[in-house]
N, C-alpha and C positions, 0 to 999 in steps of 0.2 A: 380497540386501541386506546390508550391511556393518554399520547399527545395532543394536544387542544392545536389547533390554527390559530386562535384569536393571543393566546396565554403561551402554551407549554413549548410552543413554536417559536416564542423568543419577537415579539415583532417592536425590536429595538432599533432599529435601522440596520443591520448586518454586523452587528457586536459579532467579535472574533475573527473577523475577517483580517487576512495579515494588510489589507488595504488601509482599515482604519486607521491604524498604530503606527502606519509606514511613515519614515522621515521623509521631507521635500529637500533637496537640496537644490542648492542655485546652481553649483556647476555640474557640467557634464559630467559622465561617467567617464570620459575618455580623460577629462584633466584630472579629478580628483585618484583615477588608479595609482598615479604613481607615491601616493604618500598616505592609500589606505592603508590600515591595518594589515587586511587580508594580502594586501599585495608583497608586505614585507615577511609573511608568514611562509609563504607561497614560496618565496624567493629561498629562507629559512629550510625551507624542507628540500629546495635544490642543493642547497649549500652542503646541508647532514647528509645529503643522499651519497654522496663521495667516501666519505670514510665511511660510513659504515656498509657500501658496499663493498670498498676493498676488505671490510672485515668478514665481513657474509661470505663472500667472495672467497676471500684464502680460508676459512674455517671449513666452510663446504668442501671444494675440491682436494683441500688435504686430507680431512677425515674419509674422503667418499673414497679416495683413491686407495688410503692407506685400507681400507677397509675391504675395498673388493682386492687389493695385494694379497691380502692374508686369506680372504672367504677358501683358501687352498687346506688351510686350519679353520681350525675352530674359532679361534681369536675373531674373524673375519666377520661375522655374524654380530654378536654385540658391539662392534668397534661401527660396524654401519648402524647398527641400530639406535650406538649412541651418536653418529653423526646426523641422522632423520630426526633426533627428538632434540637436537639441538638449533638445525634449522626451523622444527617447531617454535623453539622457544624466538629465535631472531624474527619468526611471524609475526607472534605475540607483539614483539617489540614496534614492528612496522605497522601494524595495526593502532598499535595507540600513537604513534607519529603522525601518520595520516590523521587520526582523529585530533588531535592535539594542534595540527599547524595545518590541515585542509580541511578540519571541519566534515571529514567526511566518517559518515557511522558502517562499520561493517560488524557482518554479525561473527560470532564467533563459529570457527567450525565444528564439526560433529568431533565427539570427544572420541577418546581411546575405548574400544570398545572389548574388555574381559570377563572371560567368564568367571575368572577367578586369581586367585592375585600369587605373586611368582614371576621371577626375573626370566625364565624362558618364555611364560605367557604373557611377559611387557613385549620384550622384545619379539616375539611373533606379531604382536597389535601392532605395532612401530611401524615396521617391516610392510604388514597386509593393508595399513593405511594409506590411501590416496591424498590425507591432507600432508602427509607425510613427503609425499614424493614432490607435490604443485611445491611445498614447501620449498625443498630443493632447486626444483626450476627456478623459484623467484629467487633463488640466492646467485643462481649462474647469470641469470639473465639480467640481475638490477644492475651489475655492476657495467656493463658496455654503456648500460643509457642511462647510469648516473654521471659516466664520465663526458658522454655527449651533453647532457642537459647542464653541468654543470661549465662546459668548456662556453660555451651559445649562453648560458645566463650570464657569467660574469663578464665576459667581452661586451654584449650589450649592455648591459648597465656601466661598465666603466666607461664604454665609447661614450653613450647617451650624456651622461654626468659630468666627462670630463669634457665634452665639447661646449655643456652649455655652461661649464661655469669658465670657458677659457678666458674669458674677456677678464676675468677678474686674476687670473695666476701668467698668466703669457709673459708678465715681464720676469717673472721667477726663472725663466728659462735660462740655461747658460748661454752665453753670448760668442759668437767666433762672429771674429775678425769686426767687430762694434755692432752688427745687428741682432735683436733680439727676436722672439717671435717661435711658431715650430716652423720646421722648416719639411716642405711636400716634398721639394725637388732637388738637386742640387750636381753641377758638372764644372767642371772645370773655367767655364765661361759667366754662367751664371746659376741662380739658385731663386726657388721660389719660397717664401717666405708667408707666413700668415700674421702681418704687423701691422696693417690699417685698420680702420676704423669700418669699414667697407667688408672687409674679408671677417673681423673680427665679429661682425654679426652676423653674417654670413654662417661664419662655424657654429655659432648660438644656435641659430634655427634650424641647423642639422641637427646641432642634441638636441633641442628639445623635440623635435619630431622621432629619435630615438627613443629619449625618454619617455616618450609618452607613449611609442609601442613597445618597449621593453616589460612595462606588465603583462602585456596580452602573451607575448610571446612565451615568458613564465608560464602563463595560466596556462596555454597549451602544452608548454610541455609535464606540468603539472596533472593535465588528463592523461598523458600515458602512465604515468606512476597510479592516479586512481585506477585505473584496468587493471595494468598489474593488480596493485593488493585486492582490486574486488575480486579478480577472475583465477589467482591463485591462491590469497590466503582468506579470502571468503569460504564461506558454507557451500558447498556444489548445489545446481540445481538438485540434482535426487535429492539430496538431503532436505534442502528446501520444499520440495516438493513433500518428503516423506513429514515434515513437522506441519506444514501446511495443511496435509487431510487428517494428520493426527487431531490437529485443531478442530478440523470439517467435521471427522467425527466425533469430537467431544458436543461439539454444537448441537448436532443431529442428534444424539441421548439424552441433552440437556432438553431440547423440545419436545421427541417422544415422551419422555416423561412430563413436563408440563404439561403436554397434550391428554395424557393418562387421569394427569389429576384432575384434570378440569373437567374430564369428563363424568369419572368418578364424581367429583362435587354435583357437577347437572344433574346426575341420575340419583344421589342421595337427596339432596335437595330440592329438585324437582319432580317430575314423575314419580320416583320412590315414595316421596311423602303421600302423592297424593294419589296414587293407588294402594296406600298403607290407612288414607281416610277414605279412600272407596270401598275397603270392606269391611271396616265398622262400620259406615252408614248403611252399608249391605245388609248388616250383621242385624242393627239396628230395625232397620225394615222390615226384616224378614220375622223379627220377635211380634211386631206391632201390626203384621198382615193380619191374624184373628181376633185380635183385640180392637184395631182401629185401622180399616182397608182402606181409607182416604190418606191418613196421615202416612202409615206405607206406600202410598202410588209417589204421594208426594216425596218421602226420601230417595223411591226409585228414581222418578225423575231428574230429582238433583244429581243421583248418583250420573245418570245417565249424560249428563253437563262435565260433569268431573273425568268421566272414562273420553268424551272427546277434547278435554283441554287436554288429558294424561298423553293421548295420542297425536296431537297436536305439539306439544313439548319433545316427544320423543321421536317426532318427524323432524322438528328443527336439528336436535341434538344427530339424528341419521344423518343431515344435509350437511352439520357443521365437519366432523369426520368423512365424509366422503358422498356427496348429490350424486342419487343415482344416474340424474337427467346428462351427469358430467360422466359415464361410464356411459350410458346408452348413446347421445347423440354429440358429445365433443363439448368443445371450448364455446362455440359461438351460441349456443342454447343454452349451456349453462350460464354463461357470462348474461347471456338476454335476462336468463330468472333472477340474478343478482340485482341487476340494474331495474328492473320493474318494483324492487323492495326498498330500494334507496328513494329516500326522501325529495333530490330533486329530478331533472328530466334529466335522463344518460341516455347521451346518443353511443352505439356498439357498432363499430363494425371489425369485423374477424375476417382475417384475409387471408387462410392456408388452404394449399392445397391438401393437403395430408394432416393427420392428429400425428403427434409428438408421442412420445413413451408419456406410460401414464405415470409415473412422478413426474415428468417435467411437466404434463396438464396439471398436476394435482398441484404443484406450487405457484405455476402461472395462475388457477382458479382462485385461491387463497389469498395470493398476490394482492389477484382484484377484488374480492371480495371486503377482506379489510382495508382498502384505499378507500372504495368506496363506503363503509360503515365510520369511516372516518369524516370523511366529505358528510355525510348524514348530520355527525353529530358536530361536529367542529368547524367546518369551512364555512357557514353561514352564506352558502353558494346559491344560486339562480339556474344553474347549468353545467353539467357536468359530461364529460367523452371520455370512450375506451376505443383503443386503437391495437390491434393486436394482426404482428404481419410476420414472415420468416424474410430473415435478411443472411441468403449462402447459410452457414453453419449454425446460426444466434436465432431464438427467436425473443420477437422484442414485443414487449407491452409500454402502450404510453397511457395514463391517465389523467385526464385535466378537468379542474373547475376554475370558473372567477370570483374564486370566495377568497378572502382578508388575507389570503398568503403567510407567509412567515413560519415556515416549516423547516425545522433544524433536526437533522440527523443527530446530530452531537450531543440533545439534550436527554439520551439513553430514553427512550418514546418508544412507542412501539412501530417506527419505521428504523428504530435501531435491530429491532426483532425482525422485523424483513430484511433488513439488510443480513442479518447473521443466518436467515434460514435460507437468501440467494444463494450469501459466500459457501454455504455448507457443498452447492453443485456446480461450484464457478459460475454464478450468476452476478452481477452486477445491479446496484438499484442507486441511481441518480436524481435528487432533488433539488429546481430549482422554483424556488415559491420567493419572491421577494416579500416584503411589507407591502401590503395591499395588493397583492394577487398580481395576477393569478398564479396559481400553482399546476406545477407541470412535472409530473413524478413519472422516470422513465426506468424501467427493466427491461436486462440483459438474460437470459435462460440459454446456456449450451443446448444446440438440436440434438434431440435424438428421436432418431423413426420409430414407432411403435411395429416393430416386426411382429410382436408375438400377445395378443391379450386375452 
């Protein structure tokens, strides 16, 4: 692994953290909502939510309707079709709205999917699409609870604002019969009034405890518009799912092949060379047996030094591609051989009842292996543990030393290459190493029983 602990680990005090960079503010979060930015943005996208659901609204239900009228003709088919790729497009729209005044990122949906191009084979994809149809729902559905969140936003804010600035407009008010003031009550006998000094702060301190929950109340109703657009004109899970192993499997070819080359280089540059000088000095000896049987014994013997580093080289290179000792007796003997080659004392202890599918052993093994070849050369540690237990469906490895800490995923290291060869099986790998230790590197591995080896 290519990441240092002391260097390539970044041990700057936690540089990048959104902690560092974060503003202090003196007042609460509860006073400063009503005059953030976000909160008038918030409020922004309540406000647009109204028209342009009554637009979404009447566009949908008339095209839908006019279009399933006709589907008795032919007409009826592209008149829906162009009603669904029109609700596409009002997607679009609300997608960059949310992203624009909620800050919120959605991915875009899976596209139109043709085999060939042609106005029967749009409108077939139109038609066979599901972002097509959520489309549609979000156009039926925004408009009942744009009219609700818009009715609940502006009564609150105008109650909130206009209570607390009463103390300042109350004599604005028209006047019957010489008092001024608003008036609560009023009958025949008498009438109550809001005109004292008393009552007049009184009403202040109702708006501003309005005011002040009038953002939150935005902000919730602001969560249901985010569901909306994530859960109807977001990407579907499948989809997600299906670009997600596309990735897993780019990953997974990108390593087999790095794995390919590197092994290739070991046996070209290792071993190969030097069982390519074991049979010229072979060659060599063998000339010089009748001419000189000492200076022969002695090439043979060197040779004989060469044929066990050759085998020695090519026992590593066996282990690095796949320990037999990790086929014959599991995790906890291999993980033992690991840890007796690292440089400081690893304490092991392996806690399963059962071995796992051997990929999931074979990357849990590899896992540890370069944690600890890491700790070897970079942790400048005293002490190192391996903790490996099943937790229900997960099995979890933890690795710790108390060496110099400050191990950063993000600086593309080779715990970024763990990380990418976990995500390739839905594995998870979490690193918490501050500046000056210790470091505590936990994997996540999905179970799978080895039914069959």
């Amino acid at each position: 692994m290519a990441t240092e602990y002391g260097q390539g680990y970044g041990l700057d005090g936690g540089a990048g953290f959104p902690g560092s960079t974060e503003r202090r503010h003196r007042l609460p979060a509860a006073l400063r909502a009503p005059v953030e930015g976000r909160t008038w943005r918030e409020l922004a996208h309540v406000l647009l939510g109204l028209p342009v659901g009554i637009l979404m609204f009447t566009y949908a239900v008339t095209m839908v309707s006019l279009g399933a009228g006709l589907l008795v003709t032919f007409i009826g088919i592209p008149v829906l079709a162009v009603a669904l790729a029109g609700c596409r497009g009002f997607g679009a729209l609300e997608r960059a709205r949310a992203r624009a005044l909620l800050g919120m990122e959605v991915g875009e949906p899976e596209p139109l999917r043709m085999a060939r191009r042609g106005a029967a084979v749009w409108m077939g994809a139109v038609l066979k699409s599901g972002v097509s149809w959520r489309a549609l729902l979000y156009a039926v559905l925004q408009l009942p609870w744009a009219v609700f969140s818009f009715a609940v936003a502006v009564n609150v804010w105008v109650l909130g604002w206009g209570l607390l600035t009463y103390p300042l407009w109350f004599w604005a008010l028209p006047m019957h019969a010489g008092p001024d003031g608003f008036q609560l009550y009023s009958d025949e006998t008498r009438g109550i009034r809001l005109d004292n000094p008393f009552e007049l702060t009184v009403t202040a301190l109702v708006g501003l405890l309005f005011t002040i929950a009038a953002p939150w109340i935005v902000r919730a109703l602001t969560m249901v518009d985010r569901l909306l657009v994530h859960g109807l004109l977001g990407p579907s899970r499948l989809a997600s799912r299906v670009v997600e192993l596309e990735s897993d499997r780019g990953v997974v070819v990108d390593t087999a092949a790095a794995d390919l080359r590197r092994i290739e280089r070991d046996l070209h540059d290792g071993a190969q060379a030097r069982l390519v000088a074991l049979a010229m000095d072979l060659g060599l000896a063998k000339e010089k047996l009748q001419e000189d049987p000492r200076a022969a014994a002695r090439m043979v013997d060197e040779a004989h030094g060469e044929v066990k580093t050759a085998l020695q080289e090519l026992r590593d290179l066996a282990r690095g591609i796949h320990p037999a000792v990790l086929t014959d007796r599991g995790l906890d003997a291999a993980l033992s051989s690991v840890a007796s080659r690292c440089t400081v004392p690893v304490q092991v202890e392996v806690d399963l009842a059962e071995r796992p599918a051997p990929a999931i052993e074979g990357i849990a093994y590899f896992t540890v292996s370069e944690l600890l070849q890491n700790i070897s050369k970079h942790a400048r540690a005293t002490w190192a543990g391996v903790e490996v237990w099943r937790t229900e469906n997960r099995l979890m490895l933890q690795v710790v030393d108390n060496g110099v800490g400050g191990a950063d995923v993000s600086r593309g290291s080779g715990l970024a290459g763990l990380v990418d060869r976990l995500d390739a099986v839905d594995g998870v790998l979490v690193v918490d190493s501050p500046a000056g230790g210790p470091t505590r590197v936990t994997a996540e591995l999905p179970w799978r029983g080895a039914h069959v080896r």
